[in-house]
C-alpha positions as CSV (number, residue, x, y, z in Angstrom):
1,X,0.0,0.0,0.0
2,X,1.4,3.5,-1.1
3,X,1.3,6.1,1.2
4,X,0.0,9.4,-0.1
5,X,3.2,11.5,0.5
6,X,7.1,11.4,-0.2
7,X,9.6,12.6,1.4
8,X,9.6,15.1,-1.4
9,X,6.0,16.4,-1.0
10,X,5.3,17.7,3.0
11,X,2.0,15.9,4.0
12,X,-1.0,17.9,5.7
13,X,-2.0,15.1,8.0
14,X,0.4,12.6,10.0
15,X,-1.5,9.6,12.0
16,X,0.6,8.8,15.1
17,X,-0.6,4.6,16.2
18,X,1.6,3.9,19.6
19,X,1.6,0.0,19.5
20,X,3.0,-2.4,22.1
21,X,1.8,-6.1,20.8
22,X,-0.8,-5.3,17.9
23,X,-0.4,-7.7,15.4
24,X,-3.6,-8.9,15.3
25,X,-5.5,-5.4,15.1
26,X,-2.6,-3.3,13.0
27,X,-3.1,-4.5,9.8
28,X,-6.8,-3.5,10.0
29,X,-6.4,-0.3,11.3
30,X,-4.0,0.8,8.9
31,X,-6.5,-0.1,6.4
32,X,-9.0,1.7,7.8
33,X,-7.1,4.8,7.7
34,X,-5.9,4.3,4.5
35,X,-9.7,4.2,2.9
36,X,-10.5,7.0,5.3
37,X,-7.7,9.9,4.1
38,X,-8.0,8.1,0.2
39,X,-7.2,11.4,-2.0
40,X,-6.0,13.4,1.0
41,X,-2.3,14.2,1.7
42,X,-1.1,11.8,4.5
43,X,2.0,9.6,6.7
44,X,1.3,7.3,9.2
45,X,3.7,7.0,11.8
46,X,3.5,3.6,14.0
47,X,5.8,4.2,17.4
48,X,6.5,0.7,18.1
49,X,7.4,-0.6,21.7
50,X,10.0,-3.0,20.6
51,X,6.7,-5.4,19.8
52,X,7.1,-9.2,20.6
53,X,5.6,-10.0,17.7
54,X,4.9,-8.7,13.8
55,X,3.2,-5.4,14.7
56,X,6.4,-3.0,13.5
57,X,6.8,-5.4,10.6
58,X,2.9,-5.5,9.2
59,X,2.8,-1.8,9.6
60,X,6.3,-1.2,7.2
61,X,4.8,-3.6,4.7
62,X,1.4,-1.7,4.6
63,X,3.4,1.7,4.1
64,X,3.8,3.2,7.4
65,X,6.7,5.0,9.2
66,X,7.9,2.8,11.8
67,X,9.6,4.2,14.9
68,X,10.6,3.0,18.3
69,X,10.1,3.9,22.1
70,X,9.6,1.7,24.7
71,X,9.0,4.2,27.6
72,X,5.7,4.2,27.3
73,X,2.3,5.3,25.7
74,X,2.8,9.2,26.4
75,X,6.4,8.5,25.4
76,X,5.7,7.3,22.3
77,X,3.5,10.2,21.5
78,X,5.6,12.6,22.2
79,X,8.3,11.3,19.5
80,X,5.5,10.8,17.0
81,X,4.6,14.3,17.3
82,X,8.1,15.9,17.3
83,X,9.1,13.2,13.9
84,X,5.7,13.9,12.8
85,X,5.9,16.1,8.9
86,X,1.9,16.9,8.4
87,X,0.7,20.2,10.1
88,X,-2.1,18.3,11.5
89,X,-1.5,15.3,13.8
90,X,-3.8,13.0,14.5
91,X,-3.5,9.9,17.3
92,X,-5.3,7.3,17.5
93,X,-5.3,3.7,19.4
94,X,-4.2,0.5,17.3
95,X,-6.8,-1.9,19.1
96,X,-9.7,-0.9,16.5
97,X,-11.7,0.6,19.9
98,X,-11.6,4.4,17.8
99,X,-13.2,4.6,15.0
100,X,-11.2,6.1,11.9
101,X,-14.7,7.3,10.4
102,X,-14.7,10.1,13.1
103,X,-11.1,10.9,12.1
104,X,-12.3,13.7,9.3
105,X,-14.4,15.8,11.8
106,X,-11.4,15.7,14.0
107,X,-9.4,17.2,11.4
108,X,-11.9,19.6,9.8
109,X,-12.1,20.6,13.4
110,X,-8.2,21.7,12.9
111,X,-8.8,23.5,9.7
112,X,-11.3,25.6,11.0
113,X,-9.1,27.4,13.7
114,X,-9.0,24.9,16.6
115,X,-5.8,24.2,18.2
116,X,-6.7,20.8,19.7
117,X,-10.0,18.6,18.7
118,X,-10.6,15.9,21.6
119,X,-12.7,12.6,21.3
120,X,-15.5,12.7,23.9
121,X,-17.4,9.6,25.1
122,X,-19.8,11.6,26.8
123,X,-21.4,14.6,24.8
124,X,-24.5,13.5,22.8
125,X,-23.5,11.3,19.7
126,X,-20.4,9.5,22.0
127,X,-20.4,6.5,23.9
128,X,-18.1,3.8,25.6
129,X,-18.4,0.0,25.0
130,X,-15.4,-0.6,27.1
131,X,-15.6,1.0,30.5
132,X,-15.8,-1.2,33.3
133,X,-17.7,1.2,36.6
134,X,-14.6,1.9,38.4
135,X,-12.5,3.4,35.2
136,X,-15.7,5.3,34.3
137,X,-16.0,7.0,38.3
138,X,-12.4,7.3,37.9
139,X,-12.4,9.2,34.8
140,X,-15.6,11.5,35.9
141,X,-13.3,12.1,39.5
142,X,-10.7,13.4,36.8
143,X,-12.8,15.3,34.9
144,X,-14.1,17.3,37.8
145,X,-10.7,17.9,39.6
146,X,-9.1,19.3,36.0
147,X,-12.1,21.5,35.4
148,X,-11.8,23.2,39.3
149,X,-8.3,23.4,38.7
150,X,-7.7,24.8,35.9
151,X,-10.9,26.2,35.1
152,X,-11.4,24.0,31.8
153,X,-14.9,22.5,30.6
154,X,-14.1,19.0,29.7
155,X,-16.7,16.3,29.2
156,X,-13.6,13.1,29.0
157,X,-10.2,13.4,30.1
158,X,-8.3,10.1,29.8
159,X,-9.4,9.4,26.1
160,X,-6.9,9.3,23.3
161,X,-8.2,10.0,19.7
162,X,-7.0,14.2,19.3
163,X,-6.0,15.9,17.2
164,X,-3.3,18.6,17.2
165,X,-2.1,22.1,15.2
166,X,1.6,20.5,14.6
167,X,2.9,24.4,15.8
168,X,1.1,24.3,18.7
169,X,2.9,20.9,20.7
170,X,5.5,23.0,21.8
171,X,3.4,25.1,23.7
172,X,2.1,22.0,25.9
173,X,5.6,21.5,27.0
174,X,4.8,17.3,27.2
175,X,6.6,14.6,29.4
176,X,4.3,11.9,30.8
177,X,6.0,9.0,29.6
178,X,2.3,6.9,29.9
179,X,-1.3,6.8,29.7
180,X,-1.5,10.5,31.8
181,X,0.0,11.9,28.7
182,X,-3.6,12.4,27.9
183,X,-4.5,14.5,31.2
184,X,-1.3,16.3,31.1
185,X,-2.4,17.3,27.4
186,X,-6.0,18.7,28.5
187,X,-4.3,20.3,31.6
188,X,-1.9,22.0,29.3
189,X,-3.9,23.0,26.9
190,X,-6.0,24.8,29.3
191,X,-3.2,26.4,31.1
192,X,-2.0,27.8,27.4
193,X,-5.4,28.8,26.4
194,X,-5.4,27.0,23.7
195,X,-8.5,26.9,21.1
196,X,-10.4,23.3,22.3
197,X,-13.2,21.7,20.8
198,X,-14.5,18.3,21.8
199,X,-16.5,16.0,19.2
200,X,-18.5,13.0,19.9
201,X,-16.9,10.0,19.7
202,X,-18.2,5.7,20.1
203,X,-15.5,4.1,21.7
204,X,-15.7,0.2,20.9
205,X,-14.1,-2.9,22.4
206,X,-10.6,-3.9,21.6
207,X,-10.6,-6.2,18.8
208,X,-7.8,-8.8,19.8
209,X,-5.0,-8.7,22.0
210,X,-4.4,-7.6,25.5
211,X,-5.0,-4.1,26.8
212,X,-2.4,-1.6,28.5
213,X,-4.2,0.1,30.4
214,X,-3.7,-0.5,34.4
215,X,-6.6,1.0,36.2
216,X,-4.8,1.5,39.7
217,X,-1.1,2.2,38.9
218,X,-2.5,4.6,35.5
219,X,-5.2,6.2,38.1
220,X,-2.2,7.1,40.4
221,X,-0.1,8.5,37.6
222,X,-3.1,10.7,36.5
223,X,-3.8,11.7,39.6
224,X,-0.4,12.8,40.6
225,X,-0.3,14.6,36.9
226,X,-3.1,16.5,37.8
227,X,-1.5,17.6,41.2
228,X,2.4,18.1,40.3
229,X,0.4,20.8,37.6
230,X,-1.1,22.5,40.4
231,X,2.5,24.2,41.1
């Protein structure tokens, strides 16, 4: 599969994937996007956490930019977006839960002046068919500290399908290394006054493979994001 840009011709739109163990969803999301940016000017950039198995090697065969970090979900982010050539960056899960049809509102959402477009699960039109009770009151508890404390008006916080004006991630000044990447990138954002929108978004269930996510040790680090930003 032929990506839509060179390295001769700058592309508008880079698609970061973080992957850690995806070879059985990779291919398909890949795909997905593919049929979703068909005539648009695009990279996708797969940060690969030294995978055990054919995740890195799928995604290179399909056309995508393979990179590695193994620090984590936020640290892989973070060197997608500062590799990243479009001028609008896009992330998105590899487990197939977000769905790359939503992917064009998220960027139209760029071209019309916003700085940062987030994935909500709860405005009307969104909804979650993966959130066991506690990660749900744990994500609302979140919610409500960051909008006190910084005086923001978010409806999701630990949600990871964005996107991003590429000469605006400077300005969030980002170093989680894991999954409070996504708080820390809400908290900045509001602290910057950055232009935010949130669209709806249907989160579905992973498609194969394990998740990442560790509700206790991941609530901790999100919560401790939220207070070392207090300072």
């Amino acid at each position: 599969m032929q990506q839509k840009s060179t390295k001769r011709a700058r592309p508008k739109i880079s698609v970061i994937i973080p992957t850690l163990n995806e070879e059985g969803n990779i291919r398909q999301v890949i795909r997905r996007i593919s049929s979703v940016l068909s005539g648009m000017s695009y990279e996708i950039l797969v940060v690969d956490g030294y995978s055990e198995d054919r995740t890195a090697r799928i995604a290179a065969d399909m056309g995508a930019r393979v990179l590695y970090d193994n620090k984590g979900k936020g640290s892989a982010l973070i060197k997608g977006f500062k590799e990243a050539r479009g001028s609008i960056l896009v992330s998105i899960d590899a487990d197939l839960s977000n769905e790359p049809k939503e992917m064009k509102l998220l960027i139209d959402s760029i071209d019309i002046g916003y700085d940062i477009c987030m994935g909500s699960r709860f405005i009307t039109g969104g909804g979650t068919q993966d959130m066991p009770f506690v990660r749900r009151i744990g994500n609302r508890f979140f919610v409500i500290l960051v909008n006190l404390f910084f005086n923001a008006n978010y409806s999701d916080l630990c949600y990871g399908y964005r996107s991003f004006r590429k000469d605006k991630i400077k300005l969030l000044a980002l170093k989680q290394n894991r999954f409070a990447i996504e708080t820390e990138i809400s908290i900045m954002a509001a602290k910057r006054h950055l232009k935010v929108i949130e669209i709806p978004s249907v989160e579905k269930k992973r498609d194969s493979g394990q998740g990442k996510l560790r509700t206790v040790s991941d609530g901790w680090s999100i919560l401790c994001t939220i207070l070392e930003n207090l300072r």
